[in-house]
mmCIF file as Biopython writes it, N, C-alpha, C and O atoms, coordinates in Angstrom:
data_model
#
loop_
_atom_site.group_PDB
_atom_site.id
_atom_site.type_symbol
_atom_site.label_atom_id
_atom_site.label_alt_id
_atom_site.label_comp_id
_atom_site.label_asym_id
_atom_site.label_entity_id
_atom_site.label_seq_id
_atom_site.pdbx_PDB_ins_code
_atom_site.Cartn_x
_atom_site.Cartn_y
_atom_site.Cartn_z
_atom_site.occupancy
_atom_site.B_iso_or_equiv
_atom_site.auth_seq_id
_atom_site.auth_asym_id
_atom_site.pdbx_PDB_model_num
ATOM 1   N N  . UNK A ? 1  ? -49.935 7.797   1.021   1.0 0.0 1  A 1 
ATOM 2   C CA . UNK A ? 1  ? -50.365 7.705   -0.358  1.0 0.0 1  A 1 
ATOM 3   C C  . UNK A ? 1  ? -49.127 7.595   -1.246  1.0 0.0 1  A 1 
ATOM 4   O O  . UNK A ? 1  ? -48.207 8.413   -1.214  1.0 0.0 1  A 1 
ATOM 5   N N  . UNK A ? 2  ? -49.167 6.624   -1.967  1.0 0.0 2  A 1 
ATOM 6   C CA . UNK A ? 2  ? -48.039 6.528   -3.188  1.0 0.0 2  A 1 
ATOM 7   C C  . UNK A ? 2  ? -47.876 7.695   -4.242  1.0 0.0 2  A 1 
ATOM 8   O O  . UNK A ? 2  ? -48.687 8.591   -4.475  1.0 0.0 2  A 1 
ATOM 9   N N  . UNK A ? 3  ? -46.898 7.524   -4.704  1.0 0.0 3  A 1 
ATOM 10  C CA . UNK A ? 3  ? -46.480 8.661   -5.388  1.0 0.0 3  A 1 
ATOM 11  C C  . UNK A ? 3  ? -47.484 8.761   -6.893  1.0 0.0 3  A 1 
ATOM 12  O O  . UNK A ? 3  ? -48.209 9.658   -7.322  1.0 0.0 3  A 1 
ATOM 13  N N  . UNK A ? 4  ? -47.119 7.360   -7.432  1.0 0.0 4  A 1 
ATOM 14  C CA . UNK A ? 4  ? -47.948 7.216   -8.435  1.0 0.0 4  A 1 
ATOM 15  C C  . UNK A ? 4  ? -49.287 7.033   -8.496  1.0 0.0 4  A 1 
ATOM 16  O O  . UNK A ? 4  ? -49.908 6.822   -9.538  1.0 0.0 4  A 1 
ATOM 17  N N  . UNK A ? 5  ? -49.901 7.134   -7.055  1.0 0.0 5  A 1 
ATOM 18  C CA . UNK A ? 5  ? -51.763 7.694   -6.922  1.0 0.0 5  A 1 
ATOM 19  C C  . UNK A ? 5  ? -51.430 9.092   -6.810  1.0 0.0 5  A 1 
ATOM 20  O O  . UNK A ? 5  ? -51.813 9.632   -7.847  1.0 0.0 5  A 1 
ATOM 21  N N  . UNK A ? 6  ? -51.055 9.677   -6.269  1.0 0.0 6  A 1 
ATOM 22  C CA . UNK A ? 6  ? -50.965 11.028  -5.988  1.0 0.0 6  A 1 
ATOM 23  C C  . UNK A ? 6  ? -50.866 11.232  -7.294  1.0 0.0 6  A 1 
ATOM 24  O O  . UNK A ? 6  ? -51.699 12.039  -7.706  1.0 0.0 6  A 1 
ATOM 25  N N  . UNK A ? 7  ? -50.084 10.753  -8.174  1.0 0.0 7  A 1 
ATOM 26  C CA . UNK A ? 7  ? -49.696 11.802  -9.625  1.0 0.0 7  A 1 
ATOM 27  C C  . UNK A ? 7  ? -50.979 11.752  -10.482 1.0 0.0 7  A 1 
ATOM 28  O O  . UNK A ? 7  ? -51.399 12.736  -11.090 1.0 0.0 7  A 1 
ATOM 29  N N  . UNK A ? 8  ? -51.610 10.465  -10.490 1.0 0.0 8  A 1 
ATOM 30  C CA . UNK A ? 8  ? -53.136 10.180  -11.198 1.0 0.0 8  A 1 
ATOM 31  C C  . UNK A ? 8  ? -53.905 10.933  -10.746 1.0 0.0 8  A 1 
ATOM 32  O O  . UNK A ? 8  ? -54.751 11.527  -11.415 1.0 0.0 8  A 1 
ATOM 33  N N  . UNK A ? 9  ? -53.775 11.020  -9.745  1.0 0.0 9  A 1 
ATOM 34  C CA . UNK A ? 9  ? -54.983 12.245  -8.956  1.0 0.0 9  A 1 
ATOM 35  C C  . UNK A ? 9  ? -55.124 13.302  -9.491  1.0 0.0 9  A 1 
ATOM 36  O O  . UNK A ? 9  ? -56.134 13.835  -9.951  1.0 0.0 9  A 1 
ATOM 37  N N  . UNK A ? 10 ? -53.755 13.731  -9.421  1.0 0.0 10 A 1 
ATOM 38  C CA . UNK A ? 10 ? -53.245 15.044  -10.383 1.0 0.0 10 A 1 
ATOM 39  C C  . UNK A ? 10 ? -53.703 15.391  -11.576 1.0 0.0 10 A 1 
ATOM 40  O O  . UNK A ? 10 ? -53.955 16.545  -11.922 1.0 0.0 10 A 1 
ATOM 41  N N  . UNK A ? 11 ? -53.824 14.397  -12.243 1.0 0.0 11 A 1 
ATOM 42  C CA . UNK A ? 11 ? -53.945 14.131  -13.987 1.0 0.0 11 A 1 
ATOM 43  C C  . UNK A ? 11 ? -55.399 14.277  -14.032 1.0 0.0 11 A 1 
ATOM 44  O O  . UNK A ? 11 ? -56.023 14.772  -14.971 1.0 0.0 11 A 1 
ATOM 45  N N  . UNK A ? 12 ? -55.826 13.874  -13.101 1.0 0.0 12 A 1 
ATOM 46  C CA . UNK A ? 12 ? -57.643 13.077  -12.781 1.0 0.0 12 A 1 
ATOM 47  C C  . UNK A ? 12 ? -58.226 14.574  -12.667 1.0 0.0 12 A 1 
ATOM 48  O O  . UNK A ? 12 ? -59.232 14.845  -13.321 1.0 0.0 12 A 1 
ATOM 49  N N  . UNK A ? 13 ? -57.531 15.704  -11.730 1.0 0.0 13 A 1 
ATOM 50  C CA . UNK A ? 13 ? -58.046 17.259  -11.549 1.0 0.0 13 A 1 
ATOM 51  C C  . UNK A ? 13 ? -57.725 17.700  -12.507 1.0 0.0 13 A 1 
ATOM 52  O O  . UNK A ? 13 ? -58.710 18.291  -12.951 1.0 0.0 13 A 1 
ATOM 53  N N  . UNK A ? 14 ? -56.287 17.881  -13.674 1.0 0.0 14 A 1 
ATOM 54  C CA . UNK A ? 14 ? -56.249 18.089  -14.175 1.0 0.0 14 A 1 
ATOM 55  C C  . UNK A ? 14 ? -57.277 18.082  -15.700 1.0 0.0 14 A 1 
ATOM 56  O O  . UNK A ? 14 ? -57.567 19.077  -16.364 1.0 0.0 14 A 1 
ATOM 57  N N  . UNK A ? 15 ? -57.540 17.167  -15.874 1.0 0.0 15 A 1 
ATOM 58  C CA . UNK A ? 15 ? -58.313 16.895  -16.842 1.0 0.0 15 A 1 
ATOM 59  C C  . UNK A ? 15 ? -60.237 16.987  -16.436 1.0 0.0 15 A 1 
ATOM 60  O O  . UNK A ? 15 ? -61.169 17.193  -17.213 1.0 0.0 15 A 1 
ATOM 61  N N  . UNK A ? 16 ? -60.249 16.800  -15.304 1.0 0.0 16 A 1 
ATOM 62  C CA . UNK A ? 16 ? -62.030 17.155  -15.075 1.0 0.0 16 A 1 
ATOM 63  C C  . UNK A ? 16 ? -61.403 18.955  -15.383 1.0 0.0 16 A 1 
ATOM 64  O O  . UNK A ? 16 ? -62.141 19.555  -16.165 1.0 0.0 16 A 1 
ATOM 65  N N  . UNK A ? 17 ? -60.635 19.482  -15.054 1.0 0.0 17 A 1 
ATOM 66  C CA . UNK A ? 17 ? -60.517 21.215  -15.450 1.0 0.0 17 A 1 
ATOM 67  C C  . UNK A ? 17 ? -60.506 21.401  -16.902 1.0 0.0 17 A 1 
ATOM 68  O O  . UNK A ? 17 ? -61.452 22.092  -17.283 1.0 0.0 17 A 1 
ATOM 69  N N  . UNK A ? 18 ? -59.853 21.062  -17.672 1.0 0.0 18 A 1 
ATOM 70  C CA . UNK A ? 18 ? -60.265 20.833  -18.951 1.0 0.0 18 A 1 
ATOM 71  C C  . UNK A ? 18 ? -61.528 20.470  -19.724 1.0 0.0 18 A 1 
ATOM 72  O O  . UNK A ? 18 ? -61.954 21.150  -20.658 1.0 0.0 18 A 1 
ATOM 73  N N  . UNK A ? 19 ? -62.049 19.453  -19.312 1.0 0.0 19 A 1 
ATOM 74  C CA . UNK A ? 19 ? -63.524 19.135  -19.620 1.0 0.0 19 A 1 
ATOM 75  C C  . UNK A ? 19 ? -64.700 20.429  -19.223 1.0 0.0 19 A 1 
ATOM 76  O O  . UNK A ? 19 ? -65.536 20.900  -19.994 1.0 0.0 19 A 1 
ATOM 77  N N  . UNK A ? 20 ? -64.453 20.816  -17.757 1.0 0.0 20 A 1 
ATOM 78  C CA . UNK A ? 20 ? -65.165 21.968  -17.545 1.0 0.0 20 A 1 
ATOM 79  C C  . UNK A ? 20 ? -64.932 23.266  -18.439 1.0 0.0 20 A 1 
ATOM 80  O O  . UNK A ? 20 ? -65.822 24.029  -18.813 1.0 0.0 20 A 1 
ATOM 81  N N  . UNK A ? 21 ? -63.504 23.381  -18.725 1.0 0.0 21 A 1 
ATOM 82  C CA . UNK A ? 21 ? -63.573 24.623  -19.302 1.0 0.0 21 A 1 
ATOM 83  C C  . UNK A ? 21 ? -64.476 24.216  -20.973 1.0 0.0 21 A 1 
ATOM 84  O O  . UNK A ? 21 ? -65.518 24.729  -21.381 1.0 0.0 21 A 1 
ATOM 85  N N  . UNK A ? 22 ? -64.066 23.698  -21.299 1.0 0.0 22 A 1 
ATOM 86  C CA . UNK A ? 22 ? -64.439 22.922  -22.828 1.0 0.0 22 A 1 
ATOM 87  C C  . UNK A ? 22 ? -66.086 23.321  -23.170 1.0 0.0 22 A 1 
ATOM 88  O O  . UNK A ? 22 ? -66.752 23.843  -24.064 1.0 0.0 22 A 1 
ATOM 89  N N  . UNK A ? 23 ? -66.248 22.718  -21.859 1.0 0.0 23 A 1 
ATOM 90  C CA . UNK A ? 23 ? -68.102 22.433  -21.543 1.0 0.0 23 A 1 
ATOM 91  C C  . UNK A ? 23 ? -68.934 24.168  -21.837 1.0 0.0 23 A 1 
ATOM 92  O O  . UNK A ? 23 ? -69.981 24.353  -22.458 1.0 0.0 23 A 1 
ATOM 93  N N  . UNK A ? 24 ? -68.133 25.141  -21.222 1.0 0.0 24 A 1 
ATOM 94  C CA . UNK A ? 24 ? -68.714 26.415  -21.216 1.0 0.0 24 A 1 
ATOM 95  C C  . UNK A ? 24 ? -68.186 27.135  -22.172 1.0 0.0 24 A 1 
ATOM 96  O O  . UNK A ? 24 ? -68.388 28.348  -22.133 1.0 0.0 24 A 1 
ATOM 97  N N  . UNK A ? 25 ? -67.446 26.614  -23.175 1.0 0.0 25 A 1 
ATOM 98  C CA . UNK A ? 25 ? -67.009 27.285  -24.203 1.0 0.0 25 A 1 
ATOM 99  C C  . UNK A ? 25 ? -68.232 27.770  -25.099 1.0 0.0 25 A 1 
ATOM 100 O O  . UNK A ? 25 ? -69.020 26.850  -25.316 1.0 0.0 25 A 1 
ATOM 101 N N  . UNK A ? 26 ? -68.560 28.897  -25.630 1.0 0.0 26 A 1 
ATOM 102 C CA . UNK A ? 26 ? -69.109 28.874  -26.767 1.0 0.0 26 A 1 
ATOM 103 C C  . UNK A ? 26 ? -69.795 28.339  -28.043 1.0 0.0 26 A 1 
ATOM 104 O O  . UNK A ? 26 ? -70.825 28.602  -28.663 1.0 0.0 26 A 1 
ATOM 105 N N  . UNK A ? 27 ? -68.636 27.359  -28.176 1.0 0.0 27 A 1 
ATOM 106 C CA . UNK A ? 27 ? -68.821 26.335  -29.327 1.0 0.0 27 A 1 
ATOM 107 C C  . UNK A ? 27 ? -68.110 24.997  -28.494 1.0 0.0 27 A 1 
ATOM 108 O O  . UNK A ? 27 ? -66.881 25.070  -28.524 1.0 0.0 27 A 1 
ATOM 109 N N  . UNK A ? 28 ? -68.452 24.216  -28.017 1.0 0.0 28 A 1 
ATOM 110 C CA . UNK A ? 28 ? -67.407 23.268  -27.928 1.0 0.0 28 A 1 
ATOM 111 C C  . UNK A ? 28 ? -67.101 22.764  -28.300 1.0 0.0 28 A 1 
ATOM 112 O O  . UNK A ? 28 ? -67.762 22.488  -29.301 1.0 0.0 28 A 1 
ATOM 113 N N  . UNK A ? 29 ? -66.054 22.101  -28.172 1.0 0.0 29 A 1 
ATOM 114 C CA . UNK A ? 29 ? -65.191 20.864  -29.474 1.0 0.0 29 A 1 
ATOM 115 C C  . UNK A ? 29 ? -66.013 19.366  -29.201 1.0 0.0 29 A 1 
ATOM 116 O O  . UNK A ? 29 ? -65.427 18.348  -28.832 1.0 0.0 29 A 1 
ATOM 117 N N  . UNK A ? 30 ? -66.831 19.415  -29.346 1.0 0.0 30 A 1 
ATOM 118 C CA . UNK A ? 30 ? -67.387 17.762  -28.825 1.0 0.0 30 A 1 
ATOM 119 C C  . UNK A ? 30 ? -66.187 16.493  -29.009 1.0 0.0 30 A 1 
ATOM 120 O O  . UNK A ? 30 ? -66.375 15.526  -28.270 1.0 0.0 30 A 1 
ATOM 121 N N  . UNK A ? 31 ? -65.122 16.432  -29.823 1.0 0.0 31 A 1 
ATOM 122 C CA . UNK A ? 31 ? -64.216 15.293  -29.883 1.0 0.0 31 A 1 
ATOM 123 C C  . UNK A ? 31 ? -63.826 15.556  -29.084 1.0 0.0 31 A 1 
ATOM 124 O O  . UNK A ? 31 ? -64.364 14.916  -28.180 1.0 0.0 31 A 1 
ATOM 125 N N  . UNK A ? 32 ? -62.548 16.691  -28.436 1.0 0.0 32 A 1 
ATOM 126 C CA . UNK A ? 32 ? -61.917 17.252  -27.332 1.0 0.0 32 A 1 
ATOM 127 C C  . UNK A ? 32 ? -62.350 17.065  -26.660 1.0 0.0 32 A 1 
ATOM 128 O O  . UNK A ? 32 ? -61.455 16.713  -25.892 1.0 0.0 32 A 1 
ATOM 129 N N  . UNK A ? 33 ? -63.649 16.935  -25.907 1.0 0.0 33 A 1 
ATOM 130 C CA . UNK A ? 33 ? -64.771 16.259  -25.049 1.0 0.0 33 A 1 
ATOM 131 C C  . UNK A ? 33 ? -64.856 15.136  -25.048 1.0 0.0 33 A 1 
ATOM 132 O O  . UNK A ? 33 ? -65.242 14.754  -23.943 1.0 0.0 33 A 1 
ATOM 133 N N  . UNK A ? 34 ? -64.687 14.303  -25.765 1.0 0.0 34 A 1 
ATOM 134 C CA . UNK A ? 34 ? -65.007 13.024  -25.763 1.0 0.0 34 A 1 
ATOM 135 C C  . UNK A ? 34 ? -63.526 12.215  -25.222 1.0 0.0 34 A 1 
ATOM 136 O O  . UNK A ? 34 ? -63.322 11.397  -24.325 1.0 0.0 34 A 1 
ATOM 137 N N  . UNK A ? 35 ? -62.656 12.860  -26.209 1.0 0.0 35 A 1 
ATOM 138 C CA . UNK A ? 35 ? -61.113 12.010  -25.679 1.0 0.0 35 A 1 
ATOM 139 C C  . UNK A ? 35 ? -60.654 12.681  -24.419 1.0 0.0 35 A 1 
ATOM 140 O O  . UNK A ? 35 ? -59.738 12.120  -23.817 1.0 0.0 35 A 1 
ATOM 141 N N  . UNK A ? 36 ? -61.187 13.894  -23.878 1.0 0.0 36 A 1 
ATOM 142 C CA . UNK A ? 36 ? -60.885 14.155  -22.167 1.0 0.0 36 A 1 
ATOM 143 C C  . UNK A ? 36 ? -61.453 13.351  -21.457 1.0 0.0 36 A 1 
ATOM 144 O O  . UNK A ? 36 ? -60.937 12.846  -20.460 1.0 0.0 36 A 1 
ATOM 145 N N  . UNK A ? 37 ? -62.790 13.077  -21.937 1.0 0.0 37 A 1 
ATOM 146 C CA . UNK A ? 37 ? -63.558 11.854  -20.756 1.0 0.0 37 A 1 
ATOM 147 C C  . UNK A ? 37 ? -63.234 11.015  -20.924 1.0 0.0 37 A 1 
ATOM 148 O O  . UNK A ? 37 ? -63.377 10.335  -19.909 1.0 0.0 37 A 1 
ATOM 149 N N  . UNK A ? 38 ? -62.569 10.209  -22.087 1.0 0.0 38 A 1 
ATOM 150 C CA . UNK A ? 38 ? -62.036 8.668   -22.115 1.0 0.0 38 A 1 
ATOM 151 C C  . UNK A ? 38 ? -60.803 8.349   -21.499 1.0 0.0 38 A 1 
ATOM 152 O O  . UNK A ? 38 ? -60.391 7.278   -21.051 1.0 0.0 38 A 1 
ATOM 153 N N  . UNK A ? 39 ? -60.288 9.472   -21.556 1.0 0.0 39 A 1 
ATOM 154 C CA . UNK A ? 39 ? -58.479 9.807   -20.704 1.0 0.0 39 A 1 
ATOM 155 C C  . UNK A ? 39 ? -59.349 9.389   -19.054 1.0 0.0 39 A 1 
ATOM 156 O O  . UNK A ? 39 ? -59.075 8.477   -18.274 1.0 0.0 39 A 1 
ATOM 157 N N  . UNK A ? 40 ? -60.447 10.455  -18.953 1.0 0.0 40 A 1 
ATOM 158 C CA . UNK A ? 40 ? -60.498 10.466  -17.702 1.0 0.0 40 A 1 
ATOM 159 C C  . UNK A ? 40 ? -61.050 9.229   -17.037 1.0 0.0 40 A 1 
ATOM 160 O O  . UNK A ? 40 ? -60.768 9.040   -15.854 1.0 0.0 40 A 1 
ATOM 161 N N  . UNK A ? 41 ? -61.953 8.208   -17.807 1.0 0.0 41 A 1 
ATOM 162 C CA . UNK A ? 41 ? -61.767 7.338   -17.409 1.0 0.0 41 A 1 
ATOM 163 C C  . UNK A ? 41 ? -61.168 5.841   -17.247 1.0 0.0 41 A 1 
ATOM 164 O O  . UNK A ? 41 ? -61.452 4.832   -16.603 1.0 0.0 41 A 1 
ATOM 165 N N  . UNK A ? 42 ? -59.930 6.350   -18.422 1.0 0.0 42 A 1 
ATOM 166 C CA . UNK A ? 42 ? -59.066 5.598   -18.318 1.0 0.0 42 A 1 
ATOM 167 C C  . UNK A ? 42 ? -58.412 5.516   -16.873 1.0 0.0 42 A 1 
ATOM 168 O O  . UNK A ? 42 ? -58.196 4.534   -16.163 1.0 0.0 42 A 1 
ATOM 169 N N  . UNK A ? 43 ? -58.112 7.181   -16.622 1.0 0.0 43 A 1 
ATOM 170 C CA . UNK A ? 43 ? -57.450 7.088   -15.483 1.0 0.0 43 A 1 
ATOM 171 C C  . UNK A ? 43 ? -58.139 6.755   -14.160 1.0 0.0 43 A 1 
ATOM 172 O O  . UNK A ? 43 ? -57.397 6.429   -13.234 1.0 0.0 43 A 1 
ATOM 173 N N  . UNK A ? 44 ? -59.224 6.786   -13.983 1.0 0.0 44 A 1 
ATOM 174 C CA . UNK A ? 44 ? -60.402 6.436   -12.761 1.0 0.0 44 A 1 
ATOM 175 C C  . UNK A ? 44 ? -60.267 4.723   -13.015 1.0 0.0 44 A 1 
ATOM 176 O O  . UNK A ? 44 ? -60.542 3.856   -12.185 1.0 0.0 44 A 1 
ATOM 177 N N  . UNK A ? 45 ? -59.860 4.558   -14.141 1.0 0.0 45 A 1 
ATOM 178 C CA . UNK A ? 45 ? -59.679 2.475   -13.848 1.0 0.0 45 A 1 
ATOM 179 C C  . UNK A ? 45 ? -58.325 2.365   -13.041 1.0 0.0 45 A 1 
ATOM 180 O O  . UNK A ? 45 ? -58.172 1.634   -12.062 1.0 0.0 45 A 1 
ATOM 181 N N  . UNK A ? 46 ? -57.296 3.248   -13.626 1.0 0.0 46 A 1 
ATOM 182 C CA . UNK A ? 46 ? -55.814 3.057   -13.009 1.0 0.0 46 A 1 
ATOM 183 C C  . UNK A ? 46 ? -56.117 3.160   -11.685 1.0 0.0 46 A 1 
ATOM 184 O O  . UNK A ? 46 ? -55.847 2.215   -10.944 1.0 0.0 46 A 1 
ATOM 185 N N  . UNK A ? 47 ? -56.776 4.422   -11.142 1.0 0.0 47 A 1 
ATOM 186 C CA . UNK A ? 47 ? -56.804 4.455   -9.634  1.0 0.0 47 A 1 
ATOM 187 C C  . UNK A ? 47 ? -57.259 3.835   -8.884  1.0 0.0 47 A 1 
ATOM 188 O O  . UNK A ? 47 ? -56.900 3.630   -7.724  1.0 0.0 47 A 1 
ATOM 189 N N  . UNK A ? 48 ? -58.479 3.286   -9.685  1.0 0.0 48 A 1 
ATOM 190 C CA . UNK A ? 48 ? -59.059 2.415   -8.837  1.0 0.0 48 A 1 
ATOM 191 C C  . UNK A ? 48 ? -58.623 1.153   -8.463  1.0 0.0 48 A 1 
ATOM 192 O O  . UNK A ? 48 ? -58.965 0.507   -7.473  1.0 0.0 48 A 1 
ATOM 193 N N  . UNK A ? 49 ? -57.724 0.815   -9.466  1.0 0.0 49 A 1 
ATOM 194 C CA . UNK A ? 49 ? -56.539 -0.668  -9.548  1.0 0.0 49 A 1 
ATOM 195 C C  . UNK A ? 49 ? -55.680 -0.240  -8.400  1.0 0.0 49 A 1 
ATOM 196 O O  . UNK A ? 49 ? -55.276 -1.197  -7.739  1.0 0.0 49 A 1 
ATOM 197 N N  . UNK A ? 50 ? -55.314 0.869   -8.005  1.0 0.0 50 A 1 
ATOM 198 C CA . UNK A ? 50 ? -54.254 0.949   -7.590  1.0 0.0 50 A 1 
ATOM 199 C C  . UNK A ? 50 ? -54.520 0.759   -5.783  1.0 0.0 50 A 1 
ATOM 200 O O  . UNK A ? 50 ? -54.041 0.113   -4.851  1.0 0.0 50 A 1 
ATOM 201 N N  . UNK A ? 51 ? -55.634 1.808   -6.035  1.0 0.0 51 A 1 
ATOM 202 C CA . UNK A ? 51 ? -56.384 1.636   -4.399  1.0 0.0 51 A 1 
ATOM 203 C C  . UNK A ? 51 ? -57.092 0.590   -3.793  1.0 0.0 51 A 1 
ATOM 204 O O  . UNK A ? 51 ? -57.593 0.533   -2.670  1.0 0.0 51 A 1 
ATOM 205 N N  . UNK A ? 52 ? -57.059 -0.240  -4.713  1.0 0.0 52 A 1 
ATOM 206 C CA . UNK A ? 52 ? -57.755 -1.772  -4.470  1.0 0.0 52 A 1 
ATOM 207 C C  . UNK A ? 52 ? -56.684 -2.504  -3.527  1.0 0.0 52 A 1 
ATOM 208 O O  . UNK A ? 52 ? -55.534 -2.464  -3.964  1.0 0.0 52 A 1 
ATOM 209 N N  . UNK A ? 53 ? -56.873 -3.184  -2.274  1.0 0.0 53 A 1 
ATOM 210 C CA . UNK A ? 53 ? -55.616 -3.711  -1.817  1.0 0.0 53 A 1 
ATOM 211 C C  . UNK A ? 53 ? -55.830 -5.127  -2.980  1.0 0.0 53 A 1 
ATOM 212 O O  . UNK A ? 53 ? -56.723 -5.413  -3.777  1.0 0.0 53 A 1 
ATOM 213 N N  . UNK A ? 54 ? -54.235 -5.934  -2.508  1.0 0.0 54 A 1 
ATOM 214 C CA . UNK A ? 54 ? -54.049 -6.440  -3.226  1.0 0.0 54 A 1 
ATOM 215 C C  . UNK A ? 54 ? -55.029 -8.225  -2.852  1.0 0.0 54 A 1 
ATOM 216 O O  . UNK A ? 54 ? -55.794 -8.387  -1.901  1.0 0.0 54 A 1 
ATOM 217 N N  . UNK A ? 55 ? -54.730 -9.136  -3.747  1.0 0.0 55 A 1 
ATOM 218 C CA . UNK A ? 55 ? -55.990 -10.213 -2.989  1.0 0.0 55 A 1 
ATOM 219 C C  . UNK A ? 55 ? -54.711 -10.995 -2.466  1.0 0.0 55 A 1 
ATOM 220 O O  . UNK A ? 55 ? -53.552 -10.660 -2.709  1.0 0.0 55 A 1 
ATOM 221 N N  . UNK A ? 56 ? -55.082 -12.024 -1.755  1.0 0.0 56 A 1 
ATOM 222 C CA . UNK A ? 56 ? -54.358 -12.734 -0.681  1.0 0.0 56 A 1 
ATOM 223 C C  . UNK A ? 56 ? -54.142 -14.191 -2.105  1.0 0.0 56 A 1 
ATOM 224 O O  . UNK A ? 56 ? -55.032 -14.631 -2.833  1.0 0.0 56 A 1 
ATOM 225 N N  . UNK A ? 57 ? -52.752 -14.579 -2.067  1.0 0.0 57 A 1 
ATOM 226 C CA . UNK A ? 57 ? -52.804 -15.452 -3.067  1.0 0.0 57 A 1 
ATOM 227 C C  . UNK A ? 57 ? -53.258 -16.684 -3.011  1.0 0.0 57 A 1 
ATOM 228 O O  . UNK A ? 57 ? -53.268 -17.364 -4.037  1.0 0.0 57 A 1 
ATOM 229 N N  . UNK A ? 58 ? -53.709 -17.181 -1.820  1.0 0.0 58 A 1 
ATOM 230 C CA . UNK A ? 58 ? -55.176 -18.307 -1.723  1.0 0.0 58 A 1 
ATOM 231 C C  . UNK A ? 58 ? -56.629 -18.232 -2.736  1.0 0.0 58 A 1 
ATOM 232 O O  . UNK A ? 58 ? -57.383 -19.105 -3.166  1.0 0.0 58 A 1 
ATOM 233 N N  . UNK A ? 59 ? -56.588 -16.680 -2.870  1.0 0.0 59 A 1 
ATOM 234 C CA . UNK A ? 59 ? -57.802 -16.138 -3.521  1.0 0.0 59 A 1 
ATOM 235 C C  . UNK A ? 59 ? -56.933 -16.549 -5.066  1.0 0.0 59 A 1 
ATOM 236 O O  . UNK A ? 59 ? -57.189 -17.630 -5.598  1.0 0.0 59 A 1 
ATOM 237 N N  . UNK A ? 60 ? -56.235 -15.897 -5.499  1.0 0.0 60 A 1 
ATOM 238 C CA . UNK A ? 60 ? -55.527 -15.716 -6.758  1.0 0.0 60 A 1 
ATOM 239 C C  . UNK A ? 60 ? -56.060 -17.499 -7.528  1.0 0.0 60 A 1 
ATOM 240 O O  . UNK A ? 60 ? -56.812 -17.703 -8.481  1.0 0.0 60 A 1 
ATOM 241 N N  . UNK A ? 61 ? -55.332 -18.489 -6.672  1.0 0.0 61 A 1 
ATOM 242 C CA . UNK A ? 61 ? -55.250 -19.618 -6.868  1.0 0.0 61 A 1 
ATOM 243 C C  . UNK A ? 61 ? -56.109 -20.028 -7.015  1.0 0.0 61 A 1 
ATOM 244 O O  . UNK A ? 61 ? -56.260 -20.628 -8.080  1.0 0.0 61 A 1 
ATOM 245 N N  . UNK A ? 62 ? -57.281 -19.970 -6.000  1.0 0.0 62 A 1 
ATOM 246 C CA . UNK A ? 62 ? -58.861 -20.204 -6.772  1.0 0.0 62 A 1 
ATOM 247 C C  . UNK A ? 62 ? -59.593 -19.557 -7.885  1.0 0.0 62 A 1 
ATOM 248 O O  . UNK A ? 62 ? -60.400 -20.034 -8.682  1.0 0.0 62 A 1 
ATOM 249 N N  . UNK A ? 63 ? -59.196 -18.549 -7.775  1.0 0.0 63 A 1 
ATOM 250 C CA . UNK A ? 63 ? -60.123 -17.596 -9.332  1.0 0.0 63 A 1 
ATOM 251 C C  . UNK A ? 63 ? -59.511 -18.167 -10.441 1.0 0.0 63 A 1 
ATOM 252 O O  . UNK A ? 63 ? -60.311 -18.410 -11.344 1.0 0.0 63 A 1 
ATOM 253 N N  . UNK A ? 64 ? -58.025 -18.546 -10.736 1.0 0.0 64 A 1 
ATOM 254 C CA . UNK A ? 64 ? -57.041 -19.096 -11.670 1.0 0.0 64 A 1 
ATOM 255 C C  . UNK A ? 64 ? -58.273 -20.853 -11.922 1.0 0.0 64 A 1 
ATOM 256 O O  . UNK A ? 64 ? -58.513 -21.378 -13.009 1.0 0.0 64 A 1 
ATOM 257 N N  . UNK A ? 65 ? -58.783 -21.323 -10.563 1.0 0.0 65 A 1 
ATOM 258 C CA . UNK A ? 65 ? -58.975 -22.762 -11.118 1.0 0.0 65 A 1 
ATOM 259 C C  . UNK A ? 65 ? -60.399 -22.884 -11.919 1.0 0.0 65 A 1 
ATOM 260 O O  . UNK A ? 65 ? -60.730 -23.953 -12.432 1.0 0.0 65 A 1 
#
């Protein structure tokens, strides 16, 4: 595993822990909620880019035409 999936991963636990705590708060911050889940799925696009192998550039060349 690359360094820079491993670190998203990180960020990815990091921040679903945040959202959870948020969630059982008392009052929650609903914005603070909202920009943790948009982080978080910002970062679920990065990873998923990242874990995607890459396409064979025969493919590239046709999707381009």
């Amino acid at each position: 595993m690359s360094r820079k999936l491993h670190a998203l991963l990180i960020k990815s636990a990091l921040i679903q822990s945040k959202i959870e705590r948020e969630r059982v708060r008392p009052a929650p911050d609903w914005i603070m909620l909202l920009r943790l889940k948009l982080l978080r799925l910002r970062l679920k696009s990065r990873l998923s880019a990242l874990s995607r192998p890459p396409m064979p550039k025969a493919s590239l060349a046709f999707a381009r035409a």
